[in-house]
PAZAPA-4460 file (N, C-alpha, C; in steps of 0.05 Angstrom, whole numbers, plus 32768, in hexadecimal, padded with zeros to 4 digits):
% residues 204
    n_x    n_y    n_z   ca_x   ca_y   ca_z    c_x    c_y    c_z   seq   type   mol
   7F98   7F3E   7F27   7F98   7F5A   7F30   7F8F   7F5B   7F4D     1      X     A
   7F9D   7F6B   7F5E   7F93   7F6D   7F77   7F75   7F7C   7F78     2      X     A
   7F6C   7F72   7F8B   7F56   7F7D   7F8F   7F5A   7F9B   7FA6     3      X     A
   7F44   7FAC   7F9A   7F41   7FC3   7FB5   7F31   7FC8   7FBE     4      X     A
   7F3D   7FC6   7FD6   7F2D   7FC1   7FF0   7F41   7FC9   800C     5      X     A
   7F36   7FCE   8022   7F4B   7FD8   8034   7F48   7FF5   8031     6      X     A
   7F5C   8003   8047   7F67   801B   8042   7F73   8026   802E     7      X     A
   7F5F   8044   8022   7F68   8042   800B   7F7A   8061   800D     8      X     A
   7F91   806D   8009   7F96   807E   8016   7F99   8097   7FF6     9      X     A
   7F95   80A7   7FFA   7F8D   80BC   7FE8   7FA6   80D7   7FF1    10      X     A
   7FBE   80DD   7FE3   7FCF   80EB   7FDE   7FC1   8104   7FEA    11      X     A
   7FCB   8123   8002   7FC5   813B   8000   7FDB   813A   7FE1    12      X     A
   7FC2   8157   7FDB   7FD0   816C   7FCE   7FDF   817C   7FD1    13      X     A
   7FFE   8178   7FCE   8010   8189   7FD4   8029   8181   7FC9    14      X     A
   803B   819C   7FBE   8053   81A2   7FB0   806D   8195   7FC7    15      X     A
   806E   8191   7FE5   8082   8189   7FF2   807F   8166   7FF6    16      X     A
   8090   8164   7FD7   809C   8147   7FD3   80A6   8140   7FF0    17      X     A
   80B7   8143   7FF9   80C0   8133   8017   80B0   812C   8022    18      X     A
   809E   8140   802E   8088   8134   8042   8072   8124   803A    19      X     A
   8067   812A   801D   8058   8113   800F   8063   80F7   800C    20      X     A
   807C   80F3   8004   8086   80D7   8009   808D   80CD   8026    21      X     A
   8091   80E3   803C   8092   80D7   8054   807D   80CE   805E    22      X     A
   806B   80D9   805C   8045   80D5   8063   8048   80B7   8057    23      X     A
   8042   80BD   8039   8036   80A1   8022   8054   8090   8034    24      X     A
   805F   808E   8042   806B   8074   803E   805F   8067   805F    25      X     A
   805F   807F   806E   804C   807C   808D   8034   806A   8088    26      X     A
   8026   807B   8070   8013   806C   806D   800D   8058   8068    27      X     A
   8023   8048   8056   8023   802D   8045   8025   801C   805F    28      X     A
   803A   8024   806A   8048   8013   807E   8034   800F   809A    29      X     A
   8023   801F   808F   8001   801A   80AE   7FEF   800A   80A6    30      X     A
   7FF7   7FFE   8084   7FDF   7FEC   8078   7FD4   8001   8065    31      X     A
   7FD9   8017   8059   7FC5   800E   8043   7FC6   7FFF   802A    32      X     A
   7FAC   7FF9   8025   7FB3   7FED   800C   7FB0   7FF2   7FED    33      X     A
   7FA7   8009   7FE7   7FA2   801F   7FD2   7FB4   8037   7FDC    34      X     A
   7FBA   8041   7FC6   7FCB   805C   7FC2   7FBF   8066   7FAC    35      X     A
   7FB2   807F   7FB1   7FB1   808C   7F9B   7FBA   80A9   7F95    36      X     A
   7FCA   80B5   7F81   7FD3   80D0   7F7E   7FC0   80E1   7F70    37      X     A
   7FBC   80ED   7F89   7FAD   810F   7F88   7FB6   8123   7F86    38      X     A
   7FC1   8130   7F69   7FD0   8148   7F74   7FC1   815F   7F56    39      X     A
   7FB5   8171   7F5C   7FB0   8189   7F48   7FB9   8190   7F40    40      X     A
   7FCD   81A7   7F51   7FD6   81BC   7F4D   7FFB   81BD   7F44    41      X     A
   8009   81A4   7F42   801D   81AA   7F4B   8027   81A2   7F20    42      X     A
   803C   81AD   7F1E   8046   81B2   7EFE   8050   8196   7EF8    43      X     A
   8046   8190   7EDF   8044   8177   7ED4   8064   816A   7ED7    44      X     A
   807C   8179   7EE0   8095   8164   7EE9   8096   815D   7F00    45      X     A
   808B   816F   7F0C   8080   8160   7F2D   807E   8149   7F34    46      X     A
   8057   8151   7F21   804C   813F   7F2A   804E   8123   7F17    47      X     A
   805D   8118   7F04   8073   8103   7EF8   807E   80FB   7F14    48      X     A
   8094   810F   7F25   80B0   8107   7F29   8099   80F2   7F47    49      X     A
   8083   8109   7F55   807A   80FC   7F6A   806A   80E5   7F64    50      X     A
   805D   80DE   7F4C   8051   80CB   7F49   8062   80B2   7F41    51      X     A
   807D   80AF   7F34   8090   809E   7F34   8092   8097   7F4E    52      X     A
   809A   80B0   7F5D   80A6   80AA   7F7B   8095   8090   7F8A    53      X     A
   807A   809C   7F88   8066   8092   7F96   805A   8076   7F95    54      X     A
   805F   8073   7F6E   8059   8055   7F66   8071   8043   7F6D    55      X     A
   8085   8047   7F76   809D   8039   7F81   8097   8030   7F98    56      X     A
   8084   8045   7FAE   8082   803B   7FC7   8074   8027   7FC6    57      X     A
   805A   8028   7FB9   803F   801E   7FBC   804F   8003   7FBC    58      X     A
   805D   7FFE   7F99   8064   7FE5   7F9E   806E   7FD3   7FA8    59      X     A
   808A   7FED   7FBD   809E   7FD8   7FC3   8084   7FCD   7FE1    60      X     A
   806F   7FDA   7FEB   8060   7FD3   7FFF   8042   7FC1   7FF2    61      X     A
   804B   7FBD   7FDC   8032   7FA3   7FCD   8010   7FA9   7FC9    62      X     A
   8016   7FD2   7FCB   7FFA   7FD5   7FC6   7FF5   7FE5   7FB2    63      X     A
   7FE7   7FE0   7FA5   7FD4   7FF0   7F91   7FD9   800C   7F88    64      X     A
   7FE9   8015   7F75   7FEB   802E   7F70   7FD6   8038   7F5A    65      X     A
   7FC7   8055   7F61   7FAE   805E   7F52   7FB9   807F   7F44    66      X     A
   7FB6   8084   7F37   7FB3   80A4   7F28   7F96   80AB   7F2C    67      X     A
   7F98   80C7   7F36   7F83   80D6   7F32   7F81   80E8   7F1C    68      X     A
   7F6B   80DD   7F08   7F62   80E9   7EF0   7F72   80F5   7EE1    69      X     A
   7F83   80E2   7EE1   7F9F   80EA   7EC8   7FA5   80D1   7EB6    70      X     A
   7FA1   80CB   7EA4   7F9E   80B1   7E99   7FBD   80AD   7E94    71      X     A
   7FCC   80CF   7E85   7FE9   80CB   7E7A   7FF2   80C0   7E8C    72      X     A
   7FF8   80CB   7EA7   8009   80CE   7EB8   8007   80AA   7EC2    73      X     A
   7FEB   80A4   7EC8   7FF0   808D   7ECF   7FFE   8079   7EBF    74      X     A
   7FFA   8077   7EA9   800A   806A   7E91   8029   8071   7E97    75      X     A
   8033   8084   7E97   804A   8081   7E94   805A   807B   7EB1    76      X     A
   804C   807C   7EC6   805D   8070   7EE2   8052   8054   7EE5    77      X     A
   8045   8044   7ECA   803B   8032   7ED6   8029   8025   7EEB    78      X     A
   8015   803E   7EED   8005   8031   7F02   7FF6   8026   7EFD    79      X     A
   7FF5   800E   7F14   7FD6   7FFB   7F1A   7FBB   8003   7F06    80      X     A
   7FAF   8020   7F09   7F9E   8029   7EFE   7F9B   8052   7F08    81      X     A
   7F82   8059   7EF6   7F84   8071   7EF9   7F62   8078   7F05    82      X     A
   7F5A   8082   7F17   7F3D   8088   7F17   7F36   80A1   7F08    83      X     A
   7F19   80A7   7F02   7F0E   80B1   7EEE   7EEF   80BA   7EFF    84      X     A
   7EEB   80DB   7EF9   7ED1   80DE   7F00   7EBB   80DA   7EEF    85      X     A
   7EA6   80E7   7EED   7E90   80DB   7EE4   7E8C   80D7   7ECC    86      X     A
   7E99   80DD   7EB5   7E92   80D8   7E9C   7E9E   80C1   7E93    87      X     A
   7E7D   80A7   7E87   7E84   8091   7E84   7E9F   8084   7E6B    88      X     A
   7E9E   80A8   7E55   7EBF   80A7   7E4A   7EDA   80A1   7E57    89      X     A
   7ED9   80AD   7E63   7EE9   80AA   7E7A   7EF9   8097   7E7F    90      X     A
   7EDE   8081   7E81   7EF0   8064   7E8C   7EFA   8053   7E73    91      X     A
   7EE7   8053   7E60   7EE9   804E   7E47   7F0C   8054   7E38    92      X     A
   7F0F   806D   7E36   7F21   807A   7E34   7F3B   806A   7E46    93      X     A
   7F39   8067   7E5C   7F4C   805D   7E6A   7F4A   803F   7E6C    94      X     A
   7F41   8030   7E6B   7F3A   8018   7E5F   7F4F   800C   7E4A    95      X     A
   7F4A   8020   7E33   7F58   8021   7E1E   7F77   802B   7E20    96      X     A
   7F7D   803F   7E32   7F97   8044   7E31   7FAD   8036   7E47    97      X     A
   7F98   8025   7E57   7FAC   8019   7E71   7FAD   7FFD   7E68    98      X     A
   7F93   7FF4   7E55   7F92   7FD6   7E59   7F7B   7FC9   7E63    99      X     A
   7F76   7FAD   7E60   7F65   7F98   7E70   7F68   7F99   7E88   100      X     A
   7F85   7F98   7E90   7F8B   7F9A   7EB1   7F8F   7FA9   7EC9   101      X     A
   7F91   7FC2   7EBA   7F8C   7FDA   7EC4   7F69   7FDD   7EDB   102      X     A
   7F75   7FE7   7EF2   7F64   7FF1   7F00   7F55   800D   7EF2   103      X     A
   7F3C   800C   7EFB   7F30   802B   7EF4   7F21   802D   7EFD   104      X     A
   7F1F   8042   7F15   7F0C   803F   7F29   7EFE   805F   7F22   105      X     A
   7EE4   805C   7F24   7ECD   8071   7F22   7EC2   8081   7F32   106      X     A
   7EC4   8093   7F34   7EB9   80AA   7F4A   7E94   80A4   7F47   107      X     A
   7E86   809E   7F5C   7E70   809F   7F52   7E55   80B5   7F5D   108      X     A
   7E62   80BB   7F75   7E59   80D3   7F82   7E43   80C8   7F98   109      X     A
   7E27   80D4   7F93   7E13   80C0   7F9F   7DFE   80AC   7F96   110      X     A
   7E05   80AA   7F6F   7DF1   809E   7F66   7E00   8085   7F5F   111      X     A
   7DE5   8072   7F62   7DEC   8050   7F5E   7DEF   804F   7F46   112      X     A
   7DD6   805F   7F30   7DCE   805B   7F1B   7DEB   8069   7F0C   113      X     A
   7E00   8078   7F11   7E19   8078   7F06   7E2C   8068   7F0B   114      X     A
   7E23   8052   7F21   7E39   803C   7F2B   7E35   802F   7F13   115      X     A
   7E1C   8024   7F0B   7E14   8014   7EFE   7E22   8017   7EE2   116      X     A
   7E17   8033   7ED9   7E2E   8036   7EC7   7E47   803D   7EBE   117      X     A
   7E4F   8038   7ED7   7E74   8039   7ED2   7E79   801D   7ED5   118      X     A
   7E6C   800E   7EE4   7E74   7FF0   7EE2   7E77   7FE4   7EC6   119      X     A
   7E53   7FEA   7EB9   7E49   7FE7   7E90   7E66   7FF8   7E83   120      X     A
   7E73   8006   7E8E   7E8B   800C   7E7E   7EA4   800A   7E84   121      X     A
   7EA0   7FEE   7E94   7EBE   7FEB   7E97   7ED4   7FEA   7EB8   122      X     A
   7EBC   8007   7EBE   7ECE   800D   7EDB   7EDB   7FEC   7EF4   123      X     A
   7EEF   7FE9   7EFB   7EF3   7FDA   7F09   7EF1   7FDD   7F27   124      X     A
   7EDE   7FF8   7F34   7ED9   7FF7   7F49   7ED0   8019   7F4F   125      X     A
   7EC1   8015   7F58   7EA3   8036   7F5F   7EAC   803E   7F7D   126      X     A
   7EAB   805C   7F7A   7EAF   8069   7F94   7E9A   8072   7F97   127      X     A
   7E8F   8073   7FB4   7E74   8086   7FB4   7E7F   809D   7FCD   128      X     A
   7E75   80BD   7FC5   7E75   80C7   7FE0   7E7E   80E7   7FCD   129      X     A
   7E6D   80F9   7FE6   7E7F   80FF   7FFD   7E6C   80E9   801C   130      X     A
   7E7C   80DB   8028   7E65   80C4   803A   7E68   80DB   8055   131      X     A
   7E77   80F2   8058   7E74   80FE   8070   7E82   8114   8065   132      X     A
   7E73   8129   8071   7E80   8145   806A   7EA3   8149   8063   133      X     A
   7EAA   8154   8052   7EC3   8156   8043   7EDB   8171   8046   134      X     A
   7EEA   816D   8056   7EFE   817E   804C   7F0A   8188   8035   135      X     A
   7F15   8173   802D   7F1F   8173   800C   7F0F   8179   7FFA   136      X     A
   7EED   8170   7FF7   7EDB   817B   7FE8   7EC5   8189   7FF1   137      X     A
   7EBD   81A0   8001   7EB4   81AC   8010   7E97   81A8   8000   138      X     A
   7E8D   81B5   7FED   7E74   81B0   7FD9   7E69   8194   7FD8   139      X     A
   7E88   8181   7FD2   7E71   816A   7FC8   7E59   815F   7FDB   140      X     A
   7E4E   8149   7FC5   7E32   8144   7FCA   7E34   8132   7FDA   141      X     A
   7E21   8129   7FED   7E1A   8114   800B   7E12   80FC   7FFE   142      X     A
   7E25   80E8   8009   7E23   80D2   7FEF   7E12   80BE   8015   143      X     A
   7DF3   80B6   8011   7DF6   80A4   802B   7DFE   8085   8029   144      X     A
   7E0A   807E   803C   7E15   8064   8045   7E08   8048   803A   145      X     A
   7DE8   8053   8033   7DD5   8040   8035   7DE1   8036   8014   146      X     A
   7DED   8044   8009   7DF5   8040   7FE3   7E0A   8027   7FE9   147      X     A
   7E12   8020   7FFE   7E24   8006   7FFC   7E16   7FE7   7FF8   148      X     A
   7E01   7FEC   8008   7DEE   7FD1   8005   7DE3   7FD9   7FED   149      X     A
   7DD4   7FF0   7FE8   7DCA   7FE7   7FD1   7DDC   7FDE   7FB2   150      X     A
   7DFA   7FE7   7FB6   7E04   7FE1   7FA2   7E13   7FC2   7FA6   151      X     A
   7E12   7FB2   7FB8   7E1D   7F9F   7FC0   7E1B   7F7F   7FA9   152      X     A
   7E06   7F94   7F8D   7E0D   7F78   7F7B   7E15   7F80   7F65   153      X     A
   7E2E   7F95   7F63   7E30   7FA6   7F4E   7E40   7F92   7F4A   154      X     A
   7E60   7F86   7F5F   7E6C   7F75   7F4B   7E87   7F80   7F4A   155      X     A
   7E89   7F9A   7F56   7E9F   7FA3   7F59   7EAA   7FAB   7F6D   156      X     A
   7EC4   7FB2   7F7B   7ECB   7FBC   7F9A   7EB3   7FDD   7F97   157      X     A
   7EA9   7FE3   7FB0   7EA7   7FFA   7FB9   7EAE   8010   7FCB   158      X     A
   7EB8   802A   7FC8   7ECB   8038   7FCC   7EC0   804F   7FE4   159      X     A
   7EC7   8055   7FF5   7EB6   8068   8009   7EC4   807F   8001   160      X     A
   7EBF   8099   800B   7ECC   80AC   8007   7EC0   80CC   8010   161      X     A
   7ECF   80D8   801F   7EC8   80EF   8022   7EC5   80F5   8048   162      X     A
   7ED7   8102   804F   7EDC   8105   8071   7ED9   80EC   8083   163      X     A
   7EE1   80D8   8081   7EE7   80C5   8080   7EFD   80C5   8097   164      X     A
   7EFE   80BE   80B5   7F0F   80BD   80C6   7F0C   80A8   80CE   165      X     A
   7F1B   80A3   80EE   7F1D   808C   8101   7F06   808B   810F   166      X     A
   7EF6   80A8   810A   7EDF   80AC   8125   7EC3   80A4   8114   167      X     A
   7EC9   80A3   80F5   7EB0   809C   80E6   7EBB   8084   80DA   168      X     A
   7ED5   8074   80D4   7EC9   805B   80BC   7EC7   8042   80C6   169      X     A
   7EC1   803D   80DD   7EB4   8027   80DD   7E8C   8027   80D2   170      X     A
   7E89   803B   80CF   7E70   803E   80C7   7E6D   803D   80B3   171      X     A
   7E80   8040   809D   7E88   8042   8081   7E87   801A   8081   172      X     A
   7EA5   8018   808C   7EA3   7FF9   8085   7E94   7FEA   808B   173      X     A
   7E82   7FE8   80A5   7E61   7FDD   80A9   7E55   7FD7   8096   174      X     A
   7E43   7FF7   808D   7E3A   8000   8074   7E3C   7FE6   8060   175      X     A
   7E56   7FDD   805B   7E58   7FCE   803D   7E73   7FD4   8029   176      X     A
   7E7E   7FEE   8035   7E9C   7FF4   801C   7EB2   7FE5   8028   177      X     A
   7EBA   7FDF   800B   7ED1   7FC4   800C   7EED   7FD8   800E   178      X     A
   7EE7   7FF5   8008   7F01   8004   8012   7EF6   8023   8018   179      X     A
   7F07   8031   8027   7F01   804D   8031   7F18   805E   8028   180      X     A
   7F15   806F   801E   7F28   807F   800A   7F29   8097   8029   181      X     A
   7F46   8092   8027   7F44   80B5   8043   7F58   80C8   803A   182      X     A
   7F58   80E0   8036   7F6F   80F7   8036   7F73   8101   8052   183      X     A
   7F68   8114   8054   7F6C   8128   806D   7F68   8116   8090   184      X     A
   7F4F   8102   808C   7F57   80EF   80A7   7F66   80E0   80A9   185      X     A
   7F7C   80D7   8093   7F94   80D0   8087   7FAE   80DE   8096   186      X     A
   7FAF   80EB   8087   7FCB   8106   808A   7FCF   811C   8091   187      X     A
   7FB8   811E   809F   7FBA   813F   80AF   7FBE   8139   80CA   188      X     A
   7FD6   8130   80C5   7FE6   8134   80E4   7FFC   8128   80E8   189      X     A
   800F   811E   80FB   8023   810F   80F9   8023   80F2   80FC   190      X     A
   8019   80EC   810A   800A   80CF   8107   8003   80BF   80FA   191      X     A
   800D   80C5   80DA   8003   80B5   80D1   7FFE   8099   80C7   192      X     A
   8014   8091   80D5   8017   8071   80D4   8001   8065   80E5   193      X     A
   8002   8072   80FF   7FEC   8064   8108   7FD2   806A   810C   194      X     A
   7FCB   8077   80F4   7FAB   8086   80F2   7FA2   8066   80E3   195      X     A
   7FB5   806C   80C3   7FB2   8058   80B2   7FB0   8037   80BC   196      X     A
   7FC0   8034   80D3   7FBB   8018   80E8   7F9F   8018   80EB   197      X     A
   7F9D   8028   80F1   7F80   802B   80FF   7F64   8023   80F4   198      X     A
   7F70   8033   80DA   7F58   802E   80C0   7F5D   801B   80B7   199      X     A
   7F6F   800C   80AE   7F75   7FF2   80A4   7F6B   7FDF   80B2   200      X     A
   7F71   7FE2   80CD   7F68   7FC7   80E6   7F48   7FC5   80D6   201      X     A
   7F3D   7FD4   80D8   7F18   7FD5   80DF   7F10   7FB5   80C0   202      X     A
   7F27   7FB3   80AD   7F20   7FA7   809B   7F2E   7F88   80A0   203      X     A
   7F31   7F87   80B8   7F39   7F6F   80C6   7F53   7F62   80B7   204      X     A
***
């Protein structure tokens, strides 16, 4: 199984299929090396037709396709794995429905002591954050940087996350995370091939 690590690039939410596969393919093609599909709001043939779409790219570009907190959906486009927030069912649950080999990566927020237990259940790799104020999640909680060293014998990749740009992650990757999850310093703009260069470079 590949490991994750690298640029990890995190799907906007949005109903205009064209421009989501024109982005996600900008993006692949700048280095990242995680894909994961984020989408809420959009009606369950949608979000099927875009998540097929999407697990096509990832692969024909050799990286890592992820579902966000949809265990079906990931199952049936075949993806890599599905992440899962905090309830240690969760992973368990998905464990069981993807497989041994299946990725399942854990939302962990700011606490170690839930890394710990998503690792005891299975998780194949812990996100921590919001690591800098959030667009996408305006509320969440201030996850600090210092949670990378201290989790550095968990045993699993660690995941950064949360406003996350070109002007903050090298501070992130310093820190200790083996990947930086970005949306909005990602894809809010046209550029985005070479934002994702940008972010990718920092992981040499």
């Amino acid at each position: 199984m590949q490991n994750v690590n690298g640029l990890y690039a995190i799907t906007p939410d949005t109903d205009d299929s064209e421009k989501l596969i024109e982005q996600v393919s900008a993006a692949l093609d700048g280095g990242a090396r995680v894909l994961q599909y984020r989408n809420k709001g959009s009606d369950p043939v949608r979000r099927l037709w875009q998540a097929n779409i999407l697990a096509s790219l990832a692969r024909s570009r050799g990286a890592l396709f992820i579902v966000n907190d949809d265990i079906q959906l990931a199952r049936a486009v075949q993806a890599d794995g599905v992440h899962v927030g905090r309830d240690d069912a969760a992973i368990a649950t998905a464990r069981a429905a993807l497989g041994p080999a299946a990725i399942v990566g854990a939302s962990c927020y700011n606490s170690i002591e839930l890394a710990r237990a998503a690792v005891a259940a299975g998780a194949s790799y812990v996100a921590f954050g919001a690591v800098f104020p959030s667009g996408t999640k305006p509320g969440a909680v201030a996850a600090p940087l210092a949670l990378f060293a201290q989790s550095a014998s968990l045993g699993v990749p660690r995941v950064a996350i949360g406003g996350i740009t070109s002007a903050n992650a090298a501070q992130v990757v310093a820190a200790g995370a083996d990947a930086i999850a970005v949306i909005g310093g990602l894809f809010d703009g046209d550029d985005v091939s070479e934002r994702a260069a940008a972010l990718a470079a920092l992981f040499g």
